[in-house]
C-alpha positions as a printed Julia matrix, in Angstrom:
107×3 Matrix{Float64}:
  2.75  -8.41  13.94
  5.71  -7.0   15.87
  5.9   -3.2   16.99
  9.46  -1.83  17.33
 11.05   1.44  17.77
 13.59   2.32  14.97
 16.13   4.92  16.37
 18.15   7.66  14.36
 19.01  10.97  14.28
 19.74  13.87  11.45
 21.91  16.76  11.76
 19.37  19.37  11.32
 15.36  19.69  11.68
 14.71  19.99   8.41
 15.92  16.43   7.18
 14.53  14.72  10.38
 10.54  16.41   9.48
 11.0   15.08   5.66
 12.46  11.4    7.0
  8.84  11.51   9.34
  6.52  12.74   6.57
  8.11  10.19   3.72
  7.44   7.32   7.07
  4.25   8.57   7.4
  3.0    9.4    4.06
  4.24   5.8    2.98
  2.77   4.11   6.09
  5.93   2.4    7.32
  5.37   4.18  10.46
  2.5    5.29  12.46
  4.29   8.53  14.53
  7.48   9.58  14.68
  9.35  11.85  16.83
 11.54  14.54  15.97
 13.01  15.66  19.44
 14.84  18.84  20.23
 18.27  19.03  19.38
 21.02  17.19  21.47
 24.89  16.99  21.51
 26.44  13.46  20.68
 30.07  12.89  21.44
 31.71  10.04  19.34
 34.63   8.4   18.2
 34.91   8.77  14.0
 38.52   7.95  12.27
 40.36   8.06  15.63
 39.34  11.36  16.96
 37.34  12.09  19.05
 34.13  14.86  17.45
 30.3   16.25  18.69
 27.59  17.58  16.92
 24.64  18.68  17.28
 22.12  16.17  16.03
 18.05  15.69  15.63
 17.12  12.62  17.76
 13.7   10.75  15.75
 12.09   8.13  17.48
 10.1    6.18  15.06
  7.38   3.73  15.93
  6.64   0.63  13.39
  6.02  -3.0   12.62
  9.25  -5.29  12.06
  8.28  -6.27   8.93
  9.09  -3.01   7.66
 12.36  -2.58   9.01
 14.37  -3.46   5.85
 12.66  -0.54   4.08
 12.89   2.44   6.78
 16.73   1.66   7.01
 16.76   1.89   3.39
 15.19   5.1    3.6
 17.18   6.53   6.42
 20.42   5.9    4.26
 18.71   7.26   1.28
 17.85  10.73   2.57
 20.74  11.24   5.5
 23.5   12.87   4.88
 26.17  11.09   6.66
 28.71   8.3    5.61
 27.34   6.13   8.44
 23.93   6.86   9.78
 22.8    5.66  13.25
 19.93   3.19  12.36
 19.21   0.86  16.19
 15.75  -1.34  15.96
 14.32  -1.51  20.0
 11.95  -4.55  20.12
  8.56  -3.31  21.87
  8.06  -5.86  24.75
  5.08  -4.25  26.14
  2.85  -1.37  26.33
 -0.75  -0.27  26.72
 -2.31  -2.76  24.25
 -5.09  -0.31  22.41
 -1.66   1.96  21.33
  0.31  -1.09  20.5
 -2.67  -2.26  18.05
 -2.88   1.49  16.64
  0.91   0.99  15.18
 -0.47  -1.9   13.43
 -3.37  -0.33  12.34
 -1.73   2.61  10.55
  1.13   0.51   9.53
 -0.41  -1.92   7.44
 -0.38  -1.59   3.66
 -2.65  -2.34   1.04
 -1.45  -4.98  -1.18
């Protein structure tokens, strides 16, 4: 069992609260946060844009990667989502073993 942080972002609040409640209602993640708005600057077909976007942090097993990102590009929005997988080298064990917990699904 791996723990990993899964990183994207919607363009508005509403999307990013029914990405977390689909993660958590399907147990492919045991929190996520939906963080107050930011502005992203980026490159997209040569010029140079921002937007204000919805930052989600979402905390999960690897094993379940392949089916968040498949989720995330289901229900965004954009041509070309921002989907980054952080491996979890450490943290306070007890919260580490919670992810697990409440990630696990019945077979």
């Amino acid at each position: 069992m791996e723990p990993v942080l899964i990183i994207t972002n919607f363009p508005d609040k509403k999307g990013a609260v029914a990405l977390a409640e689909k993660l958590i209602d399907e147990r492919l993640s045991a929190c996520v946060n939906v963080l107050a708005a930011c502005t992203s600057v980026y490159r997209w077909q040569d010029k140079i844009e921002s937007a204000e976007e919805i930052p989600i942090l979402i905390k999960t097993q690897r094993q379940h990667y392949d089916r968040v990102e498949q989720i995330i590009k289901t229900m965004h929005p954009y041509e070309l989502p921002e989907v980054i997988i952080v491996p979890v080298s450490g943290g306070l064990p007890t919260y580490l073993q919670w992810i697990i917990d409440e990630t696990q699904l019945s077979d």
